[in-house]
C-alpha positions in Angstrom: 101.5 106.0 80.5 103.1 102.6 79.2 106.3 103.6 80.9 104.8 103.7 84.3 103.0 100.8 83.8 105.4 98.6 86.9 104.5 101.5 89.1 101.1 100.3 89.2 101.8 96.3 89.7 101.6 94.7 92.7 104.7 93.4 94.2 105.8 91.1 97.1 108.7 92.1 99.5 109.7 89.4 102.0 106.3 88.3 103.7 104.6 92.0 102.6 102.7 92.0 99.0 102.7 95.7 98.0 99.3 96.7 95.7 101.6 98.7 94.0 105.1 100.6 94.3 103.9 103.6 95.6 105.5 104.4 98.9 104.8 107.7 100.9 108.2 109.2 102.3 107.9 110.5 106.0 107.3 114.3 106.7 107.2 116.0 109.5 104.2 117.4 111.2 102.8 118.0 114.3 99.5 115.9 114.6 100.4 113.7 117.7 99.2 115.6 121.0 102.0 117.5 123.0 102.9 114.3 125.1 103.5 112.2 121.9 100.2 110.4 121.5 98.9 109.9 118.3 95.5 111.9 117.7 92.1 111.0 115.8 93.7 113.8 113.2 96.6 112.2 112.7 94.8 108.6 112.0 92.4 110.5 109.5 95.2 112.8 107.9 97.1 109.3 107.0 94.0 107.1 106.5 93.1 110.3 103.4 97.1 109.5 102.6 96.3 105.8 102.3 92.6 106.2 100.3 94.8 108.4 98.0 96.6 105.3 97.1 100.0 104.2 98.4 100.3 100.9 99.1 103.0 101.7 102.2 103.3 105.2 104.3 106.1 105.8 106.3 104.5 108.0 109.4 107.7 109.7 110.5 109.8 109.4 113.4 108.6 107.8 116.4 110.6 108.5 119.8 112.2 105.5 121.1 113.5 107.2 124.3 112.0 110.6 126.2 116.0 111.8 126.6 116.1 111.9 122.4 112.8 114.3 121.7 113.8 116.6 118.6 110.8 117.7 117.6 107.4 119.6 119.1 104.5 116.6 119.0 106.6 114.1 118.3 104.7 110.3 118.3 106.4 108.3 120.8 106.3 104.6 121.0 108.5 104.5 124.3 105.9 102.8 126.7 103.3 100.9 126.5 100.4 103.7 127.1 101.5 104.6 123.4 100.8 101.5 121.4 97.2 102.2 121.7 97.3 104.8 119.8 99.8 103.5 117.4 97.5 100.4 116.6 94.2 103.0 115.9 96.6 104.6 113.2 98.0 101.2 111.4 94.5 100.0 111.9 93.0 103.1 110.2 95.9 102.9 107.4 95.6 99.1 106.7 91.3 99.4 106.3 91.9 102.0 103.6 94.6 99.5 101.7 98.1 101.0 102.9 101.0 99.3 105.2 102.5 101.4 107.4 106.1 102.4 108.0 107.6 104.2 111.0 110.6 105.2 111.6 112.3 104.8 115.5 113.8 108.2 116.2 116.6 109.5 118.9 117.8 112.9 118.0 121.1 112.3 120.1 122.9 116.0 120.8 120.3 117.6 118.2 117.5 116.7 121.1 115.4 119.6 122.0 115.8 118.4 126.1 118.2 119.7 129.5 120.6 117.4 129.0 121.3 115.6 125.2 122.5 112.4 124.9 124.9 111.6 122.6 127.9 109.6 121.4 130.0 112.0 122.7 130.0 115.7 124.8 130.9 117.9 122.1 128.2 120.2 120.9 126.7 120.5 117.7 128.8 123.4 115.9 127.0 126.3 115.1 124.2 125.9 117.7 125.6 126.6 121.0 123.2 129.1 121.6 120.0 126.9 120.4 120.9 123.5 121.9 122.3 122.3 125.7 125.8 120.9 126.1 125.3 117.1 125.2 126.5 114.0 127.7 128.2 111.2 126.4 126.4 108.0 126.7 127.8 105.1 128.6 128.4 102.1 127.1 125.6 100.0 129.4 123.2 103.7 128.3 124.6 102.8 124.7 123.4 99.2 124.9 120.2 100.1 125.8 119.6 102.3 122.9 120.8 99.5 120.9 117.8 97.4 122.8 114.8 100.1 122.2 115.5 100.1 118.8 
């Protein structure tokens, strides 16, 4: 157990003090409801992450535009009527001594939607039955994914 012994020390990170160096990595799942808001399950399935320990969780991907969805239930954080529901799960995290992490998500020509955006048109090889044709961004559309994130 000696040899794990920093594992279990607190340490400081910029302005963030970590309890320890125990960091949850994102998975996926599919707790937020089917519009993107994030549910009382998911708040309690990370809070039981957080009494479990880690001093930081990393919630997954969070959808920074509705154009980029790549998964079913994915949180969104792309208007305002979403914060809500993103301050209940840090809130929930943070009371049972976790910080929280999210990643900002865009699936470019990998996203589940009509149209794909994507750095370019050409298709993503070996899926041209499973995923639409994706439109290149312009470069004002490009700027503006360079803004949400």
């Amino acid at each position: 157990m000696s040899k794990l012994k920093k594992l279990f020390e607190p340490v400081k990170v910029g302005n963030l003090m970590f309890k320890n160096r125990i960091v949850m990595a994102p998975a996926h799942n599919i707790l937020p409801s089917a519009e993107g808001e994030v549910t009382q399950i998911m708040c309690d399935y990370f809070s039981a992450r957080a009494k479990g320990g880690a001093a930081m969780i990393t919630v997954g991907i969070f959808l920074i535009h509705p154009d980029g969805r790549g998964i079913v239930n994915q949180p969104r954080i792309d208007d305002d009527r979403f914060i809500p529901g993103a301050h209940r799960l840090v809130r929930s995290m943070k009371e049972n001594g976790s910080l929280t992490c999210a990643q900002l998500h865009h699936a470019g020509r990998f996203a589940v939607v009509d149209v794909p955006v994507s750095a370019s048109d050409i298709p993503v090889p070996g899926f041209a039955n499973r995923l639409h044709h994706p439109r290149a961004l312009t470069t004002p559309e490009v700027e503006e994914m360079v803004d949400l994130y």
